[in-house]
C-alpha positions in Angstrom: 89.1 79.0 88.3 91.0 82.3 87.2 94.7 82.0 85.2 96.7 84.3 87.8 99.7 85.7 86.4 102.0 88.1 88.4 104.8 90.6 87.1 107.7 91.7 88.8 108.7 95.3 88.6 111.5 97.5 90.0 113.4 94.9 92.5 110.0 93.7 94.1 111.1 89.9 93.0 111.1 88.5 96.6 107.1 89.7 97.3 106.3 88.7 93.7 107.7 85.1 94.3 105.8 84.6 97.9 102.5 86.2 96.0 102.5 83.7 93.1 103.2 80.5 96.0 100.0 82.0 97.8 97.9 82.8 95.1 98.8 79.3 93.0 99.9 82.0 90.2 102.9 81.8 87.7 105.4 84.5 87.6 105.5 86.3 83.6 109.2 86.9 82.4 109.4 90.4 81.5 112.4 91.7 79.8 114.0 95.3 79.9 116.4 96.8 77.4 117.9 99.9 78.3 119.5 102.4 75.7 121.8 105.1 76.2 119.2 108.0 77.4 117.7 105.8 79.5 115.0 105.0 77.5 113.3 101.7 78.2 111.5 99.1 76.7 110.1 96.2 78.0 109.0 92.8 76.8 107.0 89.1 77.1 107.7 86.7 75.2 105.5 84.5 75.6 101.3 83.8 75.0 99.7 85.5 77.3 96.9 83.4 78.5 95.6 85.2 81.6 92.0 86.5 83.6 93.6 88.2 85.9 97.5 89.7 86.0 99.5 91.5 89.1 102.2 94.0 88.7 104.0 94.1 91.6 106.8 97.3 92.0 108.1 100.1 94.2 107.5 103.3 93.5 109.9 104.9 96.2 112.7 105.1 93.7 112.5 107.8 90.8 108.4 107.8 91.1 108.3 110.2 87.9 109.9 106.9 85.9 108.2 104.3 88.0 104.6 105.3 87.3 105.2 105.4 83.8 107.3 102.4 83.3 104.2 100.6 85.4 101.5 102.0 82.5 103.7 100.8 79.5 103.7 97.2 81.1 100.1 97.8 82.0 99.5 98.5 78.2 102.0 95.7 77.1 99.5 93.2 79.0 96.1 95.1 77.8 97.0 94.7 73.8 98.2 91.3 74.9 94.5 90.6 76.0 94.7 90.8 79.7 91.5 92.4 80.4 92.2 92.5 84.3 95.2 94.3 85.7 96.0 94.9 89.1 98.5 96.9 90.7 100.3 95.9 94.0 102.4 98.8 95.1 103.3 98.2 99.2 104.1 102.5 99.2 102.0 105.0 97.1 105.1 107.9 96.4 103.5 111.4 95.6 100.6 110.0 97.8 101.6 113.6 99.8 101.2 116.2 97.0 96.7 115.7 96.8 96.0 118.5 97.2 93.7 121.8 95.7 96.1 123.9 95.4 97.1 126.0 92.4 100.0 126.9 93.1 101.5 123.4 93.4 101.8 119.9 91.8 99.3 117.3 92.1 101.3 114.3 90.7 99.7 111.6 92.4 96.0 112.0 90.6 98.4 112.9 87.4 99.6 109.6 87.9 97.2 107.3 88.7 95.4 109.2 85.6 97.9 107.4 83.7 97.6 103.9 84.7 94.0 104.0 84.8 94.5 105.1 80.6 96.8 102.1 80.2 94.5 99.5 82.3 95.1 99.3 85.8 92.0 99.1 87.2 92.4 98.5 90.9 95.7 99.0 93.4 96.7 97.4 96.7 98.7 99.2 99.1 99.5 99.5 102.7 98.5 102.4 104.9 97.3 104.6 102.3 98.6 108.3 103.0 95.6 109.9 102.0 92.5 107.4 102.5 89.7 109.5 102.5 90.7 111.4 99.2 89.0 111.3 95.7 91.2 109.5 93.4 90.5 108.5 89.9 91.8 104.8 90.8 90.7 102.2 92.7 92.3 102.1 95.7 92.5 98.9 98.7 94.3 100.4 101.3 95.1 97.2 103.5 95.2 98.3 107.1 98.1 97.2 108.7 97.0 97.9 112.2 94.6 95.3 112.8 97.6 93.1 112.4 99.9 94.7 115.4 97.2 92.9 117.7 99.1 90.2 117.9 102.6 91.4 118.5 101.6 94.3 121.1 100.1 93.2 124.7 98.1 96.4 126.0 99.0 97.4 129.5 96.7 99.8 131.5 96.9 103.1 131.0 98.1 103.0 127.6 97.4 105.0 124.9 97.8 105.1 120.9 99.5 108.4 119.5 99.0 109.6 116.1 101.3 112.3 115.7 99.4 114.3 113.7 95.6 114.7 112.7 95.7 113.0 109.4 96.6 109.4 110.9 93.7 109.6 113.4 92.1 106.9 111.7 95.6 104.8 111.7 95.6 105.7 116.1 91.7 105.1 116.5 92.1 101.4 114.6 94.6 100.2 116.6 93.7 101.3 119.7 89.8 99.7 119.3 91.7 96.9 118.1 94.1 96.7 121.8 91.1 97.9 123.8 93.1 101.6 124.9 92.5 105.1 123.9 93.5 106.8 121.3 94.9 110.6 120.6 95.7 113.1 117.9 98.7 115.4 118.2 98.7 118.7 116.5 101.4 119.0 113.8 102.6 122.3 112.4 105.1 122.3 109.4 107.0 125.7 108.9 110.5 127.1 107.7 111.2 126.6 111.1 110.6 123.1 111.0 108.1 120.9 112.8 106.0 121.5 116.1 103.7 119.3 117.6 101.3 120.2 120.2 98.3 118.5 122.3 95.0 120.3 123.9 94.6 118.6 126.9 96.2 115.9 129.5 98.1 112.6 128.8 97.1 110.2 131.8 98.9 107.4 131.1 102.0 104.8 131.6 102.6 103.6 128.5 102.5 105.0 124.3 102.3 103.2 121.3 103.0 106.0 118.7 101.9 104.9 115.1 103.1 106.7 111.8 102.7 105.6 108.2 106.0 107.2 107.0 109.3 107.6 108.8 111.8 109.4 106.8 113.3 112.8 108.3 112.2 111.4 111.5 111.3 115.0 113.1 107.6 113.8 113.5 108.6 111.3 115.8 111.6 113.1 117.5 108.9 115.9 118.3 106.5 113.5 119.3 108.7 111.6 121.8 109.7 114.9 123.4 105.9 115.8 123.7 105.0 112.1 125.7 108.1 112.2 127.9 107.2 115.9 129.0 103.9 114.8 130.0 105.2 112.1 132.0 105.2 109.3 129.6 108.6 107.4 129.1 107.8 104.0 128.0 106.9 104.2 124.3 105.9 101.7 121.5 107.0 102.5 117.9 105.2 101.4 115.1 106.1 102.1 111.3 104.7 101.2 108.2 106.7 102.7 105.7 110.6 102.7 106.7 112.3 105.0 104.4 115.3 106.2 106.0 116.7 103.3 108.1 119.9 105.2 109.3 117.1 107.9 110.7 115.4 105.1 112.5 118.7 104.4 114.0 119.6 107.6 115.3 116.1 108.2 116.8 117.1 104.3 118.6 120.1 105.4 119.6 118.4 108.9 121.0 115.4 107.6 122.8 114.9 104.1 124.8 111.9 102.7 122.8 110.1 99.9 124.6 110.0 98.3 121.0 109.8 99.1 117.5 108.4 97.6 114.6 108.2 98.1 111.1 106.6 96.3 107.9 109.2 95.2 105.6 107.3 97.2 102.2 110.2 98.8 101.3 112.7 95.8 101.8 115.3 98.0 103.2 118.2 96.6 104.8 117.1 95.0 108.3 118.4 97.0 111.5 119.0 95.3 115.1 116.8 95.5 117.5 113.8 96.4 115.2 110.7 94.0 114.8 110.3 93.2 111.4 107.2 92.5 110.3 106.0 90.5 106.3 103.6 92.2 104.6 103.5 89.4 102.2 100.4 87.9 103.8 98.7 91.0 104.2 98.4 91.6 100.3 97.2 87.7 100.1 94.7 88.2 102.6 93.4 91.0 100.8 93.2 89.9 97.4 91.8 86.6 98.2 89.2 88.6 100.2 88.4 90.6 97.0 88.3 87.5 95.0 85.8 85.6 97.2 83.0 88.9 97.1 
């Protein structure tokens, strides 16, 4: 039977507690001291007697620090003689910048470069921005839409929403998972802000728009605006990542959603009238499904 252990990182205490109760793992103290510039170091002091060890952190906060303070613990653990470390990370930040462009940043591969160096060889995360990309790492993305089957009842005439191309896959999962179509908006980004536009007819009563990431909200604003001119008033929100919850609010307060829900990966504070939903036995599921292969 493998020694589990799990370390907390960043604030994620709460999901590394439920993990280690799931798992039958035991939580590793790690201390931080923090000196005037900021510079951190971080220690265990105790024997590490492990197969297999968890870090569990946010990056959504200061991703330039986060990614590097979760390599330095994932080297602490490697000369320690962990010889499996995993990384369970609910939001991927800089997950947007892949790209081949010259003329820009590509932190994310940068990144995951960097943990790969100090040992990480596997991460878990929800609703991956970029699934079908190359990365250097790798990656489980856990699907969360598989799950909404048993929160949202499918009506006739209904239909999934992506609103935009790249979450096709998120719109075509859930709908085969409700047993209703599913459709791609067109999204265009400029310095006039965002449009969205769709090539064809919307036949139906009812929309369940799904969306990885809400933080500016405009996506969905435009979105909503595009259903309710075709016709469609009675709309489903789904959101995996909640990053602005005062943006969520507004858009509430805006538009009369038929429900909302969101996946609590970010722990932000809880709003009314929003459907919260644990991810906590998503990553179990997951794991223990890698584990039994």
């Amino acid at each position: 039977m493998k020694r589990i252990g799990l370390v907390a990182l960043n604030a994620e205490k709460d999901l590394t507690v439920s993990l280690a109760t799931l798992l039958n793992g035991t939580i590793i103290p790690l201390k931080k001291q923090v000196f005037f510039d900021q510079e951190c170091v971080f220690e265990i002091n105790q024997l590490i007697e492990y197969d297999l060890v968890y870090i569990v952190a946010k990056t959504i906060s200061a991703p330039e620090v986060t990614y590097f303070h979760i390599g330095a613990v994932a080297d602490l653990l490697r000369r320690n003689g962990v010889q499996h470390i995993h990384l369970i990370a609910p939001y991927l930040s800089f997950s947007r910048q892949i790209n081949d462009k010259n003329h820009q940043t590509n932190s994310f591969i940068l990144s995951l470069q960097l943990l790969k160096h100090a040992g990480i060889s596997r991460i878990f995360t929800l609703d991956f921005h970029n699934p079908l990309t190359q990365v250097p790492l790798e990656i489980h993305n856990i699907k969360t839409q598989p799950y909404l089957k048993e929160f949202i009842s499918p009506t006739a005439k209904m239909v999934v929403i992506s609103p935009d191309h790249g979450g096709s896959e998120r719109a075509e999962t859930l709908a085969h998972a409700l047993g209703v179509d599913a459709k791609s908006f067109r999204k265009v980004r400029d310095e006039n802000g965002i449009k969205i536009s769709f090539a064809g007819t919307l036949p139906y009563q009812s929309a369940v728009i799904v969306d990885d990431i809400l933080s500016s909200g405009e996506t969905i604003k435009e979105a909503v605006l595009l259903l309710h001119k075709s016709g469609i008033k009675e709309i489903t929100l789904v959101i995996t990542h909640l990053v602005e919850p005062q943006v969520l609010l507004k858009l509430m307060q805006e538009f009369e959603f038929r429900n909302v829900f969101v996946f609590n990966s970010l722990r932000k504070p809880l709003l009314e009238q929003v459907n919260y939903l644990v991810i906590d036995k998503l990553f179990y599921d997951a794991i223990k499904g890698e584990q039994n292969e």
